[in-house]
C-alpha positions as CSV (number, residue, x, y, z in Angstrom):
1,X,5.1,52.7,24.7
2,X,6.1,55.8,26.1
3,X,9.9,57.9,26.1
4,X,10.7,59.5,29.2
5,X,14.6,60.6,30.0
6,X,16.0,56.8,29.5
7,X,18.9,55.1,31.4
8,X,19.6,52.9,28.8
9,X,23.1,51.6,27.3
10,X,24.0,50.1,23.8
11,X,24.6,46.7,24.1
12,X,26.1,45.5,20.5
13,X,24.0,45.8,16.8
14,X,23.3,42.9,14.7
15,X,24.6,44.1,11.5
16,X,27.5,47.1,10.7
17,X,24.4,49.6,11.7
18,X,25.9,52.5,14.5
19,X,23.8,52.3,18.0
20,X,21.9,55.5,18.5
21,X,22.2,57.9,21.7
22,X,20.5,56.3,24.3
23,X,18.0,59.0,25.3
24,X,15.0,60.0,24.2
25,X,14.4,61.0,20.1
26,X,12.6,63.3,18.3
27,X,9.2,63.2,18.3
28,X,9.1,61.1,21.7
29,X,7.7,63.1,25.0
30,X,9.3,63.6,28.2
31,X,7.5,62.9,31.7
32,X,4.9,65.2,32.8
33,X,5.5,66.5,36.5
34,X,3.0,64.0,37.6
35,X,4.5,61.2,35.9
36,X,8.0,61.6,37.6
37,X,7.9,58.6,39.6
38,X,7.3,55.8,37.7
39,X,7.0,53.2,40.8
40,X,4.6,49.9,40.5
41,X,0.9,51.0,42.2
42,X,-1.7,48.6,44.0
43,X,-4.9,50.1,44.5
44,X,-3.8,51.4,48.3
45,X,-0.6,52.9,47.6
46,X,2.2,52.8,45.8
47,X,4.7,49.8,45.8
48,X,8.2,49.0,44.3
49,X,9.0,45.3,43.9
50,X,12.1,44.5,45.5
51,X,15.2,44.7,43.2
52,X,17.1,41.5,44.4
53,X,14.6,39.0,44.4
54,X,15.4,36.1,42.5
55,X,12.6,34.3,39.8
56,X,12.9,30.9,38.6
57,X,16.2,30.0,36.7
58,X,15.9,29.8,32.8
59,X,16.7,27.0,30.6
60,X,19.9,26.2,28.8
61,X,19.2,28.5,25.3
62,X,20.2,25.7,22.7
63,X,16.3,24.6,21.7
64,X,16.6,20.9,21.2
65,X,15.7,19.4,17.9
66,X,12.1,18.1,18.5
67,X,11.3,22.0,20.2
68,X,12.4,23.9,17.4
69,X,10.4,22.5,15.0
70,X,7.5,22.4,16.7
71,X,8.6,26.3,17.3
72,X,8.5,26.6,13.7
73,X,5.6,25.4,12.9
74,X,3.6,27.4,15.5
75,X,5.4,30.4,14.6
76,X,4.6,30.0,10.7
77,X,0.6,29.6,12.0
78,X,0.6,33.8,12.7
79,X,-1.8,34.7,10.2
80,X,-0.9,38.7,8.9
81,X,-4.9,39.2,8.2
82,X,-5.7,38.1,11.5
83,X,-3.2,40.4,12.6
84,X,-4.5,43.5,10.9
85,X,-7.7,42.7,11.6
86,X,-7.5,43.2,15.0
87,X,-4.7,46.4,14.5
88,X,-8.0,48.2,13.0
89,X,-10.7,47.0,15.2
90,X,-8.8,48.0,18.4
91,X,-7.9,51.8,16.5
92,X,-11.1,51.9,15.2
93,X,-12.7,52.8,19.0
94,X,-11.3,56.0,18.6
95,X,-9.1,55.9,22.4
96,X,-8.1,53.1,25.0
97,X,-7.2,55.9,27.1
98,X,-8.0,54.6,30.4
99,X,-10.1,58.0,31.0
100,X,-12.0,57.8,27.8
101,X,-14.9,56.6,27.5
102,X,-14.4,54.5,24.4
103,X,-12.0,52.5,26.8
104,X,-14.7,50.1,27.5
105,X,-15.0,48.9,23.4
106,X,-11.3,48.2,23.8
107,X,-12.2,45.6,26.9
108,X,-15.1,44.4,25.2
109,X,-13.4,43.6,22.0
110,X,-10.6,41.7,23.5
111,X,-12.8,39.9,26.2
112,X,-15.3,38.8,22.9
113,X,-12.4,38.2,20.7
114,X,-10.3,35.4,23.8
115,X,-13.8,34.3,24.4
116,X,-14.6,33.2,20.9
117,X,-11.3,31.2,21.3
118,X,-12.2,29.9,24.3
119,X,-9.8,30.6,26.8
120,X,-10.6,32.1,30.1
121,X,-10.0,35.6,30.6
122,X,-9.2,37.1,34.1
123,X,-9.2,41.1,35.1
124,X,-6.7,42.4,37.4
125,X,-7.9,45.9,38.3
126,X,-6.0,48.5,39.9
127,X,-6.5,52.4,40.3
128,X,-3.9,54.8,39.8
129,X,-5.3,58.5,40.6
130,X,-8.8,57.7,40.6
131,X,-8.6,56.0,37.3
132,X,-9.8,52.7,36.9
133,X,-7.4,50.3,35.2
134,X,-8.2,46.9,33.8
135,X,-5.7,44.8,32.5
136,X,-6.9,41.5,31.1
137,X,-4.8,38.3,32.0
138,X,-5.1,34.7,29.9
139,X,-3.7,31.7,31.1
140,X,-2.7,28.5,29.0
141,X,-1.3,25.9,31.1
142,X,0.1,22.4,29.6
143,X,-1.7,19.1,30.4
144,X,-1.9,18.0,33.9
145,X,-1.8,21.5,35.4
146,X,1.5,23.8,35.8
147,X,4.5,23.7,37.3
148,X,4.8,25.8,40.4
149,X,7.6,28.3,39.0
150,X,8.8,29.1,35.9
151,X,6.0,30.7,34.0
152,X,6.6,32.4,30.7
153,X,4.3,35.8,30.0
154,X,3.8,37.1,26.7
155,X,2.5,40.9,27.1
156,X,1.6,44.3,25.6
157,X,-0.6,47.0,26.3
158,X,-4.0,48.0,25.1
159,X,-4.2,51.4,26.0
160,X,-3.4,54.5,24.0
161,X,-2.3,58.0,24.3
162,X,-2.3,61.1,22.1
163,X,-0.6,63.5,24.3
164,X,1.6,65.0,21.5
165,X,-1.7,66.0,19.8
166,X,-2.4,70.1,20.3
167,X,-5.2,70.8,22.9
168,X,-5.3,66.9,23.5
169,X,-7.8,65.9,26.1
170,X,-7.3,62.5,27.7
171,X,-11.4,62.2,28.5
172,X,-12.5,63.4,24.7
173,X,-9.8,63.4,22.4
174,X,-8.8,60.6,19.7
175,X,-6.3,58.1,20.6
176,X,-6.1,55.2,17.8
177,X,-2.6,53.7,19.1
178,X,-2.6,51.8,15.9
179,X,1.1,51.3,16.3
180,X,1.5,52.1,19.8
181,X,0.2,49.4,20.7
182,X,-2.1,47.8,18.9
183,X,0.5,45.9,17.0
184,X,1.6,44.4,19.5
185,X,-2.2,43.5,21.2
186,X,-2.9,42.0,18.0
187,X,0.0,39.6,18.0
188,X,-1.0,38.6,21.5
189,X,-4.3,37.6,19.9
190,X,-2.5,35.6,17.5
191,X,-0.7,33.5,20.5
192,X,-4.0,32.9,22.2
193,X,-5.8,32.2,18.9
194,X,-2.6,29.0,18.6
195,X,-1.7,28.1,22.0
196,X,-5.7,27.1,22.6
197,X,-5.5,24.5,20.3
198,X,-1.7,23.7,20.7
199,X,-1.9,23.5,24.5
200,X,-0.9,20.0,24.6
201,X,2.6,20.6,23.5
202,X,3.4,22.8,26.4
203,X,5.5,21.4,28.9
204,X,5.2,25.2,30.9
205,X,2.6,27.6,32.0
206,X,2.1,30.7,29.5
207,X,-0.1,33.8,30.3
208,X,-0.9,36.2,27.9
209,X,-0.9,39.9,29.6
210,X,-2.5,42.5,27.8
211,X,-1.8,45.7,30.3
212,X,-3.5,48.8,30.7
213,X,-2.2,52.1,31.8
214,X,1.2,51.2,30.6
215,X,1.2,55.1,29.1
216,X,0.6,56.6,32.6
217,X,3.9,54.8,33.8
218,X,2.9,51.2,33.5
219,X,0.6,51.5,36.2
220,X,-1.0,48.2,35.1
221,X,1.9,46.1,34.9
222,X,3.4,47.5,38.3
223,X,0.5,46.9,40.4
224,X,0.6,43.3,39.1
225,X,4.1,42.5,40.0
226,X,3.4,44.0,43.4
227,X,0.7,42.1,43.9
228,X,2.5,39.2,42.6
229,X,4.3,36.3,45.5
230,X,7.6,35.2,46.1
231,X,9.5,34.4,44.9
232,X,8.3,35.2,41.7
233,X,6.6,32.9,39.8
234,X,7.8,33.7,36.4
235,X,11.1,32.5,34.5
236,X,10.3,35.3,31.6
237,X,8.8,37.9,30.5
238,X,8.8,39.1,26.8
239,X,7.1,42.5,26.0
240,X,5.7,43.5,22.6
241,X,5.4,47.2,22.0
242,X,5.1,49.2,18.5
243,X,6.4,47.2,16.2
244,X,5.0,48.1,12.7
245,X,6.6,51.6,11.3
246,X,9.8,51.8,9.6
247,X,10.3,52.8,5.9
248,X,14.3,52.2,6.8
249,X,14.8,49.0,7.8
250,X,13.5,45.8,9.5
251,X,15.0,47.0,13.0
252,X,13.9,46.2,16.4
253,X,15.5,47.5,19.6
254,X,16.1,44.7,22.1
255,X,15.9,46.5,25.9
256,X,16.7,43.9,28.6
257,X,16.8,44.9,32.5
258,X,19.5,44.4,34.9
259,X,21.9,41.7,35.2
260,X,19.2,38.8,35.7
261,X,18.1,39.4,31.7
262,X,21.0,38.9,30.2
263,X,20.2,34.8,29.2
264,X,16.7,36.0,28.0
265,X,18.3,38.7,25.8
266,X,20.9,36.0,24.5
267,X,18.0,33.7,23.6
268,X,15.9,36.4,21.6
269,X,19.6,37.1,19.6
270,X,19.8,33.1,19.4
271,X,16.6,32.7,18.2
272,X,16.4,35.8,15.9
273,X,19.3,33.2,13.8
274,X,17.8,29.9,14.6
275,X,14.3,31.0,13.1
276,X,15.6,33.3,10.2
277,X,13.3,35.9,11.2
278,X,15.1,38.1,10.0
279,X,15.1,41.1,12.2
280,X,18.5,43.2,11.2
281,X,19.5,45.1,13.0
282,X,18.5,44.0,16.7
283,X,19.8,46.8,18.5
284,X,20.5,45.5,22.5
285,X,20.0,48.2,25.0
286,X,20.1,47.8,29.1
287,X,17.6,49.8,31.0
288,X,19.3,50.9,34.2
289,X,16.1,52.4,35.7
290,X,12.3,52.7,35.7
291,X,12.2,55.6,32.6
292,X,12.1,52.9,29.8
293,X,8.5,53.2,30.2
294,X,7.6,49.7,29.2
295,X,5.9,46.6,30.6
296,X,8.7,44.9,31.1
297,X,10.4,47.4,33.0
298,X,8.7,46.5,36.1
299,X,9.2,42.5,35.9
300,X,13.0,43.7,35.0
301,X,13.3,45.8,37.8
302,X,12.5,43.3,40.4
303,X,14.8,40.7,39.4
304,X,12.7,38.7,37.2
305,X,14.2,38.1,33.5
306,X,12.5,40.5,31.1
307,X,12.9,41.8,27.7
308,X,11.1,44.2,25.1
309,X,11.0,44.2,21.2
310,X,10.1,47.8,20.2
311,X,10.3,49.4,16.7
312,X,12.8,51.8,18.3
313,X,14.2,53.3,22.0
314,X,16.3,56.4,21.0
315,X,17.3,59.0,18.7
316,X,16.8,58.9,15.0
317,X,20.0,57.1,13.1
318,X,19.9,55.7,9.4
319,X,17.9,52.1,10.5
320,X,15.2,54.6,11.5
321,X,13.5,58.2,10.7
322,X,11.1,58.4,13.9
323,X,7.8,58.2,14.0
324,X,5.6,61.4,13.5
325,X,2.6,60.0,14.8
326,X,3.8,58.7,17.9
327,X,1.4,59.9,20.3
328,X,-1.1,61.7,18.1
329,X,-4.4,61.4,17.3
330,X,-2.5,60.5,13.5
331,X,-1.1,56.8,15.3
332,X,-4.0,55.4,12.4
333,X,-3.8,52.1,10.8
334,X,-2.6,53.6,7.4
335,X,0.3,55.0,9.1
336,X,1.4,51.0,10.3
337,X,3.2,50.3,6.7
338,X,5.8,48.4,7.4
339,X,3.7,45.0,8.1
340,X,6.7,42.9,6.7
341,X,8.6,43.9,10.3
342,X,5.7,43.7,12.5
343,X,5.2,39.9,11.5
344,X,9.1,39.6,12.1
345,X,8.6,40.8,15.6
346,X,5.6,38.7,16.2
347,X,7.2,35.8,15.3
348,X,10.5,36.4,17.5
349,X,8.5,37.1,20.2
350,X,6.3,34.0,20.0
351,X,9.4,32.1,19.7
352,X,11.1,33.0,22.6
353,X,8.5,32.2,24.7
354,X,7.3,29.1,22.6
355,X,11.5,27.7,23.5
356,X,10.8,28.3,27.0
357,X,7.0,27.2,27.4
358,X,8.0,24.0,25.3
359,X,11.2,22.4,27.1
């Protein structure tokens, strides 16, 4: 995740908890010259997807009986070792910045990791500057093939960052992203690790995005909507990001985009109850522009229903302190202590996905 100036609005807060300034907090970074326009690139040039076009309709939020408790039970199967185990191995390369060189352990441990599961693992490579990006793509489908619209994508990003670090180098310096965002990576893992064997209880195609150059502007995840037809193929898209510090409280912010997400960011509320996970507060924020820098904001921005769970999107308030390491060559696995809320997220964000993939 990164913070740039943010055209966000509070939305409403879960529990009696006041809604934070919606602009960037202390300890986050604002855009670098460079970075100052955050449009979707292909490989030839920039592109920005078309704000207006529609994406396959959602379905009605109320998960019927049989779905929910399948929901539950696939939900319950995210095992918390499994989860850390990956959360180290990806930190432990010492930087997924795309202009590392260490960047390559960071694709070679996911491709082993999905191939030991057995799912088939596709690249969609861009360039952005003369950087390489490779952002790794796994798709589950149901039995007998998918549907021709209404995909669901589960996503985070695997590179990292340490700009906030003195004398920080992109091409030499550490970058362990521990929370930022190998939290979230880890619990995409996690879906892959259940949907391969629990295929056959989709009814809906479900890929598995794990973006790169998401900290130079989501460079990865714009060049794949723009390369993406339409309409678009997708019905959702639920982003993962950060989820695992805060010595506060078990929040997570809730940042939907435009008009067209306002049923997906209904159903994460809806399921938040339905599933007890226990998130508290979930703090809804609308992104009005491309400066939530954020997977979904791409998908969002082009019509198509998307939503992100992040630890937090703002200022400091008394749900949560801000994070210290955010950015630094400090974002270590010891620093990732509040576990309890990063399983909270996983699960809410598997759900979502698992009501949609499943009806």
């Amino acid at each position: 995740m990164r913070a740039a100036a943010l055209g966000l609005a509070c939305l409403a807060v879960s529990t009696a908890a006041a809604c934070g300034r919606p602009q960037a907090g202390v300890g986050l970074t604002t855009p670098r010259p460079s970075d100052s326009a955050p449009a979707a690139s292909r490989d030839n040039g920039a592109a920005t997807p078309a704000a207006d076009t529609a994406s396959s309709p959602l379905p009605s939020a109320t998960a019927a009986p049989p779905v929910a408790e399948t929901v539950r039970r696939l939900i319950a199967a995210i095992d918390p070792a499994k989860l850390d185990d990956h959360m180290v191995a990806l930190a432990g390369v010492g930087s997924r910045d795309p202009r590392h060189p260490a960047h390559a352990k960071a694709v070679a441990y996911l491709k082993e990791q999905l191939g030991a599961i057995g799912v088939t693992v596709e690249s969609f490579r861009n360039v952005h500057q003369g950087v390489p990006l490779e952002s790794l793509l796994v798709t589950i489908d149901p039995p007998g093939g998918p549907p021709a619209g209404g995909w669901v994508m589960l996503c985070a990003h695997y590179d990292s960052i340490s700009n906030r670090t003195a004398g920080w180098n992109a091409a030499t310096s550490e970058a362990p992203g521990a929370d930022d965002d190998a939290t979230g990576v880890a619990a995409l893992l996690e879906y892959a690790r259940i949907l391969a064997r629990e295929r056959a209880t989709l009814r809906q195609r479900v890929v598995l995005a794990f973006f790169d150059g998401e900290e130079l502007f989501f460079k990865g995840s714009g060049a794949y909507v723009a390369s993406l037809p339409k309409p678009y193929p997708y019905a959702a898209v639920v982003n993962i990001d950060m989820v695992g510090f805060n010595p506060l409280a078990d929040r997570l912010d809730l940042i939907s985009y435009t008009s067209a997400s306002t049923a997906l960011r209904d159903r994460v509320v809806a399921a938040n109850e339905r599933y007890a996970t226990g998130i508290a507060p979930l703090v809804q924020q609308l992104a009005v522009d491309g400066n939530t820098i954020l997977d979904a904001a791409p998908f969002g921005l082009a019509g198509v229903p998307a939503v992100a769970l992040v630890e937090r999107y703002g200022d400091p308030d008394q749900t949560y302190p801000g994070n210290g390491t955010f950015h630094t060559v400090n974002d270590t696995p010891n620093t990732v202590t509040n576990k309890r809320l990063w399983l909270k997220a996983a699960k809410l964000t598997f759900a979502t996905a698992l009501e949609l993939a499943l009806q």
